[in-house]
N, C-alpha and C positions, 0 to 999 in steps of 0.2 A: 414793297410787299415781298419782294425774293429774298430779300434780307431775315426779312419777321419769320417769313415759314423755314430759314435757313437755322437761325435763331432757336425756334421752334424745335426742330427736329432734332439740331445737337444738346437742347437740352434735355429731350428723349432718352437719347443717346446716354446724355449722364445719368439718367435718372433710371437708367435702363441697368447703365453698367453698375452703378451703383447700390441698387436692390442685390443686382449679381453678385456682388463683391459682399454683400451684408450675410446672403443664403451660404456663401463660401465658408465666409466664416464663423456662422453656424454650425454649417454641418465640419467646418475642421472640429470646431469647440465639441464639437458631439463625438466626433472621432477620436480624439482626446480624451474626454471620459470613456469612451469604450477599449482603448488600449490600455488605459489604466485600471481598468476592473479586470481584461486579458490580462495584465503584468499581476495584481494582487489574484487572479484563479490561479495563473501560471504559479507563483510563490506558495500557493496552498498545495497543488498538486507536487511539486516536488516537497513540502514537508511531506505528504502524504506517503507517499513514493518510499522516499527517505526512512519513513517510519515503519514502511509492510519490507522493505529489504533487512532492517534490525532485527525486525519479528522473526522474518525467513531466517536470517542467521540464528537467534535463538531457537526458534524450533525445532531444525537442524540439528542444534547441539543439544536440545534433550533428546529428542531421537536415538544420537549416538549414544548418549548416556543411560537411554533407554534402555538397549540394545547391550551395551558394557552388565549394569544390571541384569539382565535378563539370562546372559553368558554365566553370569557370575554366582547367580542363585539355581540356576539350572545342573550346576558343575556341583554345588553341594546339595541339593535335592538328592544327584545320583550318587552323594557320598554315602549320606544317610537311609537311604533306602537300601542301599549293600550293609548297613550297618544295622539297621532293620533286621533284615535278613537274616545274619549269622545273630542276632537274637533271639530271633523266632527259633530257631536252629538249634542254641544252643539251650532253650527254653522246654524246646521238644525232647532230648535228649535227658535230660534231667526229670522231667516226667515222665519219662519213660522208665529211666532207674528206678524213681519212688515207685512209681507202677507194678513195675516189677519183685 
């Protein structure tokens, strides 16, 4: 009889650790798909990443090129508006002569 409930118990025991060992490797198996969806987010965020640093670099350089632009046409605005000027100037003056 100490034998049978000896018997008994270690086979508890197996059946105990065994279940344990089945839940283990479940939740590894699960763990496993979850670091692998973390690996393929991780791979999406640094395209991601990778893609708004490009962006920021282009932007950047219309910005500058903006700004080159903006120097550039500002510099002969004020050419032409001096150039304006002594037309108006010289448009006054000549009317003035006929006028007179």
């Amino acid at each position: 009889m100490g034998d049978d409930l000896t018997i008994e118990i270690l086979k508890q025991i197996r059946d105990g650790v065994t279940t344990i060992s089945q839940r283990l490797d479940q939740t590894n198996e699960r763990l496993d798909q979850a670091n692998q969806r973390l690996d393929q987010g991780n791979q999406r965020l640094e395209r991601v990443e990778q893609g708004l640093l490009d962006l920021g670099k282009f932007m950047k350089q219309i910005a500058l090129d903006q700004a080159e632009h903006q120097r550039f046409h500002h510099q002969h605005v004020r050419v032409l508006e001096t150039d304006v000027g002594d037309l108006k100037d010289r448009v006054r003056k000549l009317e003035d002569r006929v006028n007179t």
